[in-house]
N, C-alpha and C positions, 0 to 999 in steps of 0.2 A: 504494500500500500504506500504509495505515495506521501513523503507530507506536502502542508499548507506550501509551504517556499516554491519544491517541486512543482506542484500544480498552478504556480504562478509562473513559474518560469514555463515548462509547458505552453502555457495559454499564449505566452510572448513568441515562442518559439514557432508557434501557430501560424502569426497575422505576419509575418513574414512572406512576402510574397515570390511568387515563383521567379528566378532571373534577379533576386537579389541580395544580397547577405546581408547581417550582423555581426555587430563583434559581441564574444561574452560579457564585453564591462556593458555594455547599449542591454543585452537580455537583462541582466541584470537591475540596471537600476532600472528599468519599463517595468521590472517587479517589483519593481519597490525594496532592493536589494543593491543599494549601490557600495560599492566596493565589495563587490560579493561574486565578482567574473570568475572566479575559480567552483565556485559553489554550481553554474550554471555550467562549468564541464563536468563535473561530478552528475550531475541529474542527467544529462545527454549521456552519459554513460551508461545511467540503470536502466534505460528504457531496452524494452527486450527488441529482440532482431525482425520482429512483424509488427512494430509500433509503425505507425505511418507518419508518427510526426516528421517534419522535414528538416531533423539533424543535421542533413548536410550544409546549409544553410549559415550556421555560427562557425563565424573565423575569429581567427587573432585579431587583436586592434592593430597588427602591420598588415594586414590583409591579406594572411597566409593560414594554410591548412594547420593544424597545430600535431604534433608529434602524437605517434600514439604507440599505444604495447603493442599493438598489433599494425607492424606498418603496412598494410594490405591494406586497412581499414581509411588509410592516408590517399591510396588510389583510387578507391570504391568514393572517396567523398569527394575529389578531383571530376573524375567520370561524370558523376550526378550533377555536380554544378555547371561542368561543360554542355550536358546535355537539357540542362537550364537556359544557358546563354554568356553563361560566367564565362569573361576570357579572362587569362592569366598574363602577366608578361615575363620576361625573359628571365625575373628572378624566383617566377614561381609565385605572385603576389596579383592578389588584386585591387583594382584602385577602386579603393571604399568611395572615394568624392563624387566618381560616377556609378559605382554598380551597389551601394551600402543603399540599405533601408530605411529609409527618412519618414519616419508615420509623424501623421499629423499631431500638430500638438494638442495636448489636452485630452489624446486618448487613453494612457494609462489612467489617468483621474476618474475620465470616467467609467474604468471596469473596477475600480472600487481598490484598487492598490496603493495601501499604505505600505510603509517604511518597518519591516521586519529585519532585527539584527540578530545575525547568528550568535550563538553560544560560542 
């Protein structure tokens, strides 16, 4: 079972749209969890291998795939955002200014997301 946080970060990880990304610190604080970007790979983590959330989607705040145990998991999320529309450039990065996810303001407020600090 998921907690409160998780299920927040979820929701953020949702309205992300197709052909665009995030960084974990942006999932984060849209949760109401700012300075909490490590907490938001941790939860993309638990989610099982037939969750349909769109995972692939949160990058680094350099606009790069982030290292994982499993580096296969590094290509598989490469693929999926190519076949999104994500282009990469020569270093392996994507440029957040054009391809990052820019939700309107005032939408976190109003899905009811207050400021939860971790333990």
């Amino acid at each position: 079972m998921a907690s409160e946080a998780y299920r927040r970060i979820y929701a953020v990880v949702r309205r992300v749209p197709r052909g665009r990304v995030a960084t974990y610190g942006q999932v984060a604080s849209l949760a109401g969890l700012p300075g909490c970007a490590r907490q938001v790979g941790y939860a993309l983590h638990a989610i099982g291998e037939d969750d349909p959330l769109p995972w692939q989607r949160v990058v680094n705040a350099q606009g790069r795939i982030s290292r994982r145990a499993e580096p296969v998991m590094e290509q598989v999320q490469r693929q999926l955002l190519e076949a999104e529309g994500i282009l990469f450039d020569q270093r392996d990065r994507i440029d957040l200014a054009r391809q990052g996810w820019k939700p309107r303001a005032g939408r976190a407020a109003a899905s009811g997301s207050a400021t939860i600090r971790p333990r």
